[in-house]
N, C-alpha and C positions, 0 to 999 in steps of 0.2 A: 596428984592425979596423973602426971607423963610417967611414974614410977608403976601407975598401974595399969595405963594402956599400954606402956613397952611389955609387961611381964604377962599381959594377955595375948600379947602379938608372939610372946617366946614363944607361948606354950601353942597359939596357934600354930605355926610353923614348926615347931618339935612335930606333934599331934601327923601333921601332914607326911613330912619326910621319912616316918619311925616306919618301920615295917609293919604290917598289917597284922592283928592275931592269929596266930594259925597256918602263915606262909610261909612254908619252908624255903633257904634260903639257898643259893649257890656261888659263889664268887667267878667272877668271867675268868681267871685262872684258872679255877677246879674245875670249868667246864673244856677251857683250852684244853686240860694234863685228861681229860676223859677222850676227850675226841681224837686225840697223839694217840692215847694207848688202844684207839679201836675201835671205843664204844658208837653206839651211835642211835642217840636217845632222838626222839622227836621233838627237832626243837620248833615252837611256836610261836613267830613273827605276832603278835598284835597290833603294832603300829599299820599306819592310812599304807595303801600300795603306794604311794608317789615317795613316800618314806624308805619302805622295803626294796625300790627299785633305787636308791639311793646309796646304796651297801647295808648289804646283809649278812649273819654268818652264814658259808657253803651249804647247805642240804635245807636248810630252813624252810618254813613253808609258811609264807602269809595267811594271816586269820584275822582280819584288823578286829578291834576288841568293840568298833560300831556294829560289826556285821555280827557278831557272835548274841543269840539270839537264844541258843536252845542248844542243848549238846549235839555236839557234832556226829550224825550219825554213821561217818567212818569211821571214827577211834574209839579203840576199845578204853572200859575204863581205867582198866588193869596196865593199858601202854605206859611206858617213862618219859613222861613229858616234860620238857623243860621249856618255859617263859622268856620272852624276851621284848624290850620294848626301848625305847628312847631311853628313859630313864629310872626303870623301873617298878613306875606307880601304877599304870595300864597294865604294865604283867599282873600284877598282883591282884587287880581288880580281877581279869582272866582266869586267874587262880580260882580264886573265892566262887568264882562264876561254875567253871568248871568241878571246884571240887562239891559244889553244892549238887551239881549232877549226877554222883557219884565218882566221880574221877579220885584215885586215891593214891598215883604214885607221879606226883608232880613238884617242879624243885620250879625258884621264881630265880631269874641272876638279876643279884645286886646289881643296882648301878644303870641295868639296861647297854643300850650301845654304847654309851657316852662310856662308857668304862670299859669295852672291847678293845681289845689289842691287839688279836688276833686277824687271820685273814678278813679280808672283805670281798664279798661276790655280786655281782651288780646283774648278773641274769637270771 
């Protein structure tokens, strides 16, 4: 019986952690080596403001993933959005949310902040 609530509990928490179907992925280095070379995708904060006032990457723009309700009707759906959240699971839900809107050039970063290395902007 403990042999098959641990193996329920695996799969529970695999289930949780895995990436979501259909979320494309970005690693917080591939987003670093983008932002070095230039680029400058619109990245979106979904974590609480008391979080994003906390450290944030530079240009980000808070959208906590409570308040996100309906598509956003400034962003186009065609923009290069990129996701960002504590630790990746609220992005992803963002994702889903937004791509369901039509939004269709959106990447999630792995990990969320806890796996940011890069700068932190705190205004």
């Amino acid at each position: 019986m403990q042999w098959i609530l641990l193996a329920l509990l695996a799969a529970i928490v695999v289930w949780r952690f895995l990436p979501k179907h259909g979320v494309v992925q970005i690693a917080p280095a591939d987003l670093q080596a983008r932002l070095a070379k230039g680029e400058r995708p619109l990245i979106l904060d979904v974590r609480e403001a008391h979080e994003f006032a906390g450290g944030h990457i530079p240009g980000a723009r808070n959208l906590p993933l409570s308040t996100l309700k309906g598509a956003p009707a400034d962003l186009k759906t065609d923009a290069s959005i990129i996701l960002v959240c504590a630790s990746g699971m609220r992005s992803q839900t963002a994702y889903q949310r937004l791509q369901g809107w039509g939004f269709t050039n959106l990447l999630n970063m792995t990990g969320g902040m806890s796996r940011w290395s890069g700068p932190r902007s705190t205004k």
